[in-house]
N, C-alpha and C positions, 0 to 999 in steps of 0.2 A: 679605527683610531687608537694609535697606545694611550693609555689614560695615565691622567697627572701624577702615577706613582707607577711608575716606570721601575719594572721587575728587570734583574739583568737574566739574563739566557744561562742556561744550566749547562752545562759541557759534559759530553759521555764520561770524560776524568773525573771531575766532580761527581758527578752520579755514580760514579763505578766506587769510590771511595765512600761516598755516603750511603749506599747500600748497605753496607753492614754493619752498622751502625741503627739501632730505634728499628719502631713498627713498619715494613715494608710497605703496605695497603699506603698509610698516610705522607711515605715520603713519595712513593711515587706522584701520589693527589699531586702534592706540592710541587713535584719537579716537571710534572703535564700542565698543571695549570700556569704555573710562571713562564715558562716555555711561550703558550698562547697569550699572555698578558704582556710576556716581552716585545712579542713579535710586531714587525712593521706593515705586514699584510697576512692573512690567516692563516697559518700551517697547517698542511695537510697532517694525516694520522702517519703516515708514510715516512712524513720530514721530522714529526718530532723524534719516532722511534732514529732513526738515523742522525739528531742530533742528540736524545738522549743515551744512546746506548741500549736504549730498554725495547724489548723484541715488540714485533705489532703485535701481536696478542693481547697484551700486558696495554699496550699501548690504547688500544680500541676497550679493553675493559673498563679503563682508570676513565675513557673518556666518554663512556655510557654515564660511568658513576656522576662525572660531572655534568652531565646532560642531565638526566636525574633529578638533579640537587638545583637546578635553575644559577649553575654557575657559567655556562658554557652552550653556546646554540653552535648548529652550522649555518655556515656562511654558504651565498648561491652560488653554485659554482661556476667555476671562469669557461669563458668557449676555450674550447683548442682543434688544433689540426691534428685530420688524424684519424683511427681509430682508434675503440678501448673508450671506457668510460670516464667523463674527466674528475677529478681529487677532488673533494668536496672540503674548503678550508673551516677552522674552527678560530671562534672567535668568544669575549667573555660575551655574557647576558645581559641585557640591558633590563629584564624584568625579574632581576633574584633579586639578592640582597643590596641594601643600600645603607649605608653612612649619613649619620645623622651631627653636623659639626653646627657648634653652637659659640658665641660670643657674648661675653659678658668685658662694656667697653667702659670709659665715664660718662659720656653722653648715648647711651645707645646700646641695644642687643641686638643680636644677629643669632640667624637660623638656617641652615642649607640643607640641603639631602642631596647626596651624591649617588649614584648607581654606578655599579661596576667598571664601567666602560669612562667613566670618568666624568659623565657629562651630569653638570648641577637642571638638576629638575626642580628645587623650590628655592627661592630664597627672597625673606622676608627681613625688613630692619624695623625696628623699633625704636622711636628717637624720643630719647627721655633724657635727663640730667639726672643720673643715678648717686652721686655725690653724697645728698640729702638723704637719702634712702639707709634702712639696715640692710647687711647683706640679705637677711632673712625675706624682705620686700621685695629687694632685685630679684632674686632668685625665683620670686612668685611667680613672676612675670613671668622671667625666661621660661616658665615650665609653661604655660599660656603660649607662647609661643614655639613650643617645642611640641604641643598638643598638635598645635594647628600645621606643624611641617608632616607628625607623623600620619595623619590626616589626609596632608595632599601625596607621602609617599603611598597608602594604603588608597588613591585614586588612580595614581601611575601603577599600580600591579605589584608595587616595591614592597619589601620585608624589611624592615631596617634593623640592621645587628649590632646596633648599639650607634653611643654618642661620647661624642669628646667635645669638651668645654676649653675654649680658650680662656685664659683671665690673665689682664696687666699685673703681673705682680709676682711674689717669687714664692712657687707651688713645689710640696716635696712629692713623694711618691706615693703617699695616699691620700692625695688629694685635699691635701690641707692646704689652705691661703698660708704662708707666715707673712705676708706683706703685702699689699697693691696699694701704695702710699698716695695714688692721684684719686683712687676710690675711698681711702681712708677705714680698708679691711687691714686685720690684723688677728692673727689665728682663728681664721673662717674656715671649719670643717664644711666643705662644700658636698662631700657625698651626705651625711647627716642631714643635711638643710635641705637634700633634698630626697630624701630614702621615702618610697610608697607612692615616688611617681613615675610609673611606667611611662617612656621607654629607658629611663634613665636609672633605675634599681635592677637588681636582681642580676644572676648569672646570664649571657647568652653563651651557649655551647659551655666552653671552658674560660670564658670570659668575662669580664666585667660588663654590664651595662653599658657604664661611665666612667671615661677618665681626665681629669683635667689637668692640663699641662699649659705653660706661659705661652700666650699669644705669639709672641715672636719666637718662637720655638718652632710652636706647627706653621706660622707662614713659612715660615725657612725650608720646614720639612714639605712642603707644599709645592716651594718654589724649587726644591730637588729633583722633585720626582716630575714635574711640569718642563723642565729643561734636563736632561740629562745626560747631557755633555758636560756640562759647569760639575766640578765635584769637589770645590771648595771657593766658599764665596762665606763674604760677611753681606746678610739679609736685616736691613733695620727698617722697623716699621716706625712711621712719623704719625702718632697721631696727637691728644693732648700729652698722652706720654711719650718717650722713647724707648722704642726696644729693639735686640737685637738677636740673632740668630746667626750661630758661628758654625756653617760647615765646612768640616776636612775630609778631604780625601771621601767623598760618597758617604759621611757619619756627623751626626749630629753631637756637636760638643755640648757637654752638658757641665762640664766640671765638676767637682767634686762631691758638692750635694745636690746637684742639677738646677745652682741658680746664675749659669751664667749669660752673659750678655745684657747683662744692665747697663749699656751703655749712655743712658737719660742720665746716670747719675755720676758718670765721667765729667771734672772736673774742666771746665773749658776757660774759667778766670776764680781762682780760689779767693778774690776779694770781690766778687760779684753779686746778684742777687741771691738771698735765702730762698730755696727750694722748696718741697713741700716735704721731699727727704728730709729736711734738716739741715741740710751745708747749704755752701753758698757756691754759688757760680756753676750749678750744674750743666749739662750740653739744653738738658727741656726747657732752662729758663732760657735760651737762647734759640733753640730750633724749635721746641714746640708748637705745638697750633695754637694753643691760647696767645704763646709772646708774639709770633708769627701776625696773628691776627689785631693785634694791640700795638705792634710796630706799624701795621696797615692803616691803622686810624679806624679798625671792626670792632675791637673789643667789649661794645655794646650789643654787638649787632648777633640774633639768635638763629645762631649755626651751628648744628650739630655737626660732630664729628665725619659724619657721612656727608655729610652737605658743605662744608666747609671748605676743603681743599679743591671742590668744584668750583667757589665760588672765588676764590682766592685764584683758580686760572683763567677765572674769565677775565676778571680785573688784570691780572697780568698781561693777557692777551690781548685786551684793548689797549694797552700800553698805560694804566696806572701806574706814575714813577712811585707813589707813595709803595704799592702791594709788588713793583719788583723793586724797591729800596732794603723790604723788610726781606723778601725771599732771598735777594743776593745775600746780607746779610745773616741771615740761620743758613742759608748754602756753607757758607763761609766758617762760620763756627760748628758745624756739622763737619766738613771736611777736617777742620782742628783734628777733631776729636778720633773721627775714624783714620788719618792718618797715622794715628799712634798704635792702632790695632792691626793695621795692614804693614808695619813694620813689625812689629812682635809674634805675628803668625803666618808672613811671608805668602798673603793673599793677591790673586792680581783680579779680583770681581769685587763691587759694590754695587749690588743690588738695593733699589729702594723701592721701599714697601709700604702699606697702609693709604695711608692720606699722601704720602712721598710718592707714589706713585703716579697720580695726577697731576702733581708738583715737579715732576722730573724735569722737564722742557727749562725750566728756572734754575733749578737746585742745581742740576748736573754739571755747570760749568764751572761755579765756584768752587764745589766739590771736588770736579777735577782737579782745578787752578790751585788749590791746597794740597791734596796729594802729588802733582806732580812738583811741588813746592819743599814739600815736608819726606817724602817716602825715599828712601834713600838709592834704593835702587829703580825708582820711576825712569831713568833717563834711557835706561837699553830695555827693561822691563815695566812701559807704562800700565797703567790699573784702571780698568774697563768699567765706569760707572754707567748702569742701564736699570730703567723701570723696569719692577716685578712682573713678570709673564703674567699672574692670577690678579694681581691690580689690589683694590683697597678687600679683594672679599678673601686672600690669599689665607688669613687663620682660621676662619669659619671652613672652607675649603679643604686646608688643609687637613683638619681636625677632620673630618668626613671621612678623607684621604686614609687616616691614620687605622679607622675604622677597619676600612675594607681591605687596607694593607696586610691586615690580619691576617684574613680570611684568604688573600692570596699565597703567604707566608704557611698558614696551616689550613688548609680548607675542610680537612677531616672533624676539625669544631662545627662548622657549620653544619657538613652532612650529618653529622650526629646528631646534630640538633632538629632536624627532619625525619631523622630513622625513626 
C-alpha cells in the first residue's frame, strides 16, 4: 500500500545532480527509501538501482542499512516462470517508527499513531467542551491522552519519532498560539505548556519532538499525500470553526507569516452577525456547526464535534426539512465564500473536510450551485467539489503524516538515532 504521504519517485537525473552536493551515505538513504515509499508494488533492489542510477552495490548496502533501522522489510516474493531465482520486492516496515498526531479542537482532543506504511493503529477522541478550560488544562489532558497512544504504539512493536499538534488557530513557527479565537487562546506558548512530557519534548535524531501547526493545514497536507493526483486543491475543514488549507501545485501555501487560510473569518454579509473574531457576518456564523445546528432546531442538544456532523446526516437522511433547510443554507454561504478563493487562485478542487466531510452528500450541491454561479470560468472549466479521502480524522492524521514524512525525507535522523 503507498501510504497517505505519497513520496514522488527520484529519477537517475535528479540523483545524478544531487550526488554532489551534501553527505553521500544520507542522500542515497533518502533516494532508496523514497523510491520504495513511492512505489505502487515493491521494487526489487535490481529496479531501484536502474531507476536511480545508483549501482546495485550501493544499492543493496543503503538497503541492509534500512533493513537495520526497522525502516524497510522484504516483501514474499512473487511466483514466476522460469528459471533463476525470483526478485525479492522491498517494501516500508510496519513495525519501525510511528507518528504520533494529536488534536486539540473546542469540543474535543484527538490522538492517532500512524506507522510507516500509512496505516492508523490507534486512535482515540476525547469529548470535552474545552472552551472553559485554560490552555494550561486542555493541554493536561491532551498529554493523558498522548500517554495512552504511546502506550498502545509501544504494544504494536512501534517507536514513535515524535508528535505534531493540530490547533484551530493561527500558530507561528515556534509553536506559539497567536490566536484560536473559538477556544479563546491568545499567545499560548504550547511547547512550554508542555516541556517534561515525553513523547512530546526533547530532540529525536535532529528533530523536534513536537511541532504544532493549524489544523487545516495538516488536513490539507494529509489530504495531498492520501490523493496524489490532486496538487492543487482548496481543503476546508467544517467544524465549530472554519478552516482552510490552500494547496498549489504539490506545496502547502502558507503565506507570509504561515497564517493562511482563515477562511471562517471571510466576510459572507458584512452587516451580519458578530463573530467570536470580532466583525460581523463572518462564513462560521453561517456554515459552522454551532449556526448549522441552531438553524436545525439542536442548539440545545449535547453534541460534540465528533458526534455532530453524524448526527446532523442522519437527520438529513431521514428527510428532516428543518436539518436540510439549515445545511442547504451554510452549503450556500460556504460556496459564497469559497467561490471568491477559487477565482483568485484559479483552483478547480474543493475538497471538504472535518465535520464537512460527513456533511458532503448535503453541502456539495449548493456549493457547487454557487461556484458554478459565481466562478467565472466554471462554464468550460467546472470545479470538482468531493469529501476528504481521510474524513473527519484528516488533521490528527495528517499531523502523524508529517512525522514520518520526515524521516522519509531524511532517514539518516532516525538511523542515527539507533546507532
Amino acid at each position: 500500500m503507498t501510504p497517505v504521504w505519497h513520496c514522488q519517485a527520484v529519477t537517475s537525473a535528479s540523483t545524478a545532480g544531487a550526488v554532489r552536493q551534501g553527505s553521500l551515505r544520507e542522500l542515497n538513504l533518502a533516494v532508496v527509501l523514497g523510491r520504495i515509499a513511492a512505489a505502487d508494488r515493491p521494487p526489487s533492489r535490481a529496479a531501484i538501482a536502474a531507476d536511480t542510477g545508483l549501482t546495485r552495490a550501493t544499492v543493496s548496502a543503503v538497503v541492509d542499512d534500512l533493513i537495520a533501522g526497522r525502516l524497510v522489510v522484504e516483501a514474499a516474493p512473487e511466483p514466476r516462470a522460469g528459471a533463476g531465482r525470483p526478485a525479492r520486492g522491498l517494501r516500508l516496515a510496519d513495525d519501525g517508527p510511528a507518528g504520533l498526531g494529536l488534536e486539540v479542537n473546542v469540543d474535543y482532543l484527538a490522538a492517532c499513531v500512524v506507522d510507516l506504511t500509512g496505516q492508523v493503529r490507534h486512535h482515540e477522541v476525547h469529548r470535552a467542551d474545552l472552551r472553559p478550560l485554560s490552555p494550561a488544562d486542555a493541554l493536561a489532558r491532551l498529554v493523558e491522552l498522548a500517554g495512552r497512544a504511546r502506550a498502545a504504539a509501544d504494544r504494536h512493536g512501534l517507536t514513535l519519532a515524535g508528535a505534531t499538534l493540530a490547533v484551530p488557530g493561527l500558530v507561528d513557527a515556534h509553536g506559539l498560539v497567536r490566536l484560536a479565537p473559538n477556544l479563546g487562546w491568545r499567545e499560548v506558548d504550547v511547547p512550554a505548556l508542555l516541556a517534561g512530557h515525553p513523547p512530546l519534548t526533547g530532540p529525536v535524531g535532529d528533530s523536534p519532538a513536537l511541532t504544532v501547526d493549524n489544523e487545516a493545514n495538516l488536513a490539507a497536507l494529509g489530504e495531498l499525500h492520501a490523493t496524489p493526483g490532486t496538487a492543487s486543491f482548496l481543503h476546508v475543514s467544517g467544524e465549530i470553526g472554519i478552516g482552510a488549507g490552500i494547496v498549489l501545485d504539490g506545496a502547502l501555501f502558507r503565506g507570509v507569516r504561515g497564517w493562511s487560510g482563515e477562511l471562517g473569518h471571510v466576510p459572507v454579509d458584512p452587516a451580519g452577525p458578530r463573530c467570536r473574531c470580532g466583525a460581523r457576518g463572518c462564513l462560521e456564523t453561517y456554515a459552522g456547526q454551532e449556526a448549522i445546528l441552531a438553524a436545525a432546531g439542536l442548539s440545545g442538544a449535547d453534541l460534540p464535534a465528533d458526534t455532530a456532523a453524524r448526527r446532523l446526516a442522519d437527520l438529513a437522511g431521514a428527510g428532516d426539512r428543518a436539518t436540510l433547510d439549515a445545511l442547504r443554507a451554510a452549503g450556500t454561504a460556504l460556496g459564497v465564500a469559497v467561490s471568491g478563493v477559487v477565482n483568485l487562485l484559479d483552483l478547480d478542487t474543493v475538497v471538504l473536510g472535518g465535520g464537512y466531510a460527513t456533511l458532503a452528500p448535503w453541502l456539495r450541491p449548493p456549493v457547487a450551485a454557487e461556484l458554478a454561479d459565481r466562478v467565472l470560468t466554471a462554464a468550460w472549466s467546472p470545479v470538482t467539489v468531493r469529501a476528504a479521502a481521510l474524513g473527519p480524522e484528516s488533521a490528527a492524521v495528517g499531523g502523524a503524516g508529517a512525522v514520518l514524512r520526515r524521516i522519509i525525507a531524511r532517514p539518516s535522523g532516525w538511523l542515527g538515532r539507533r546507532e
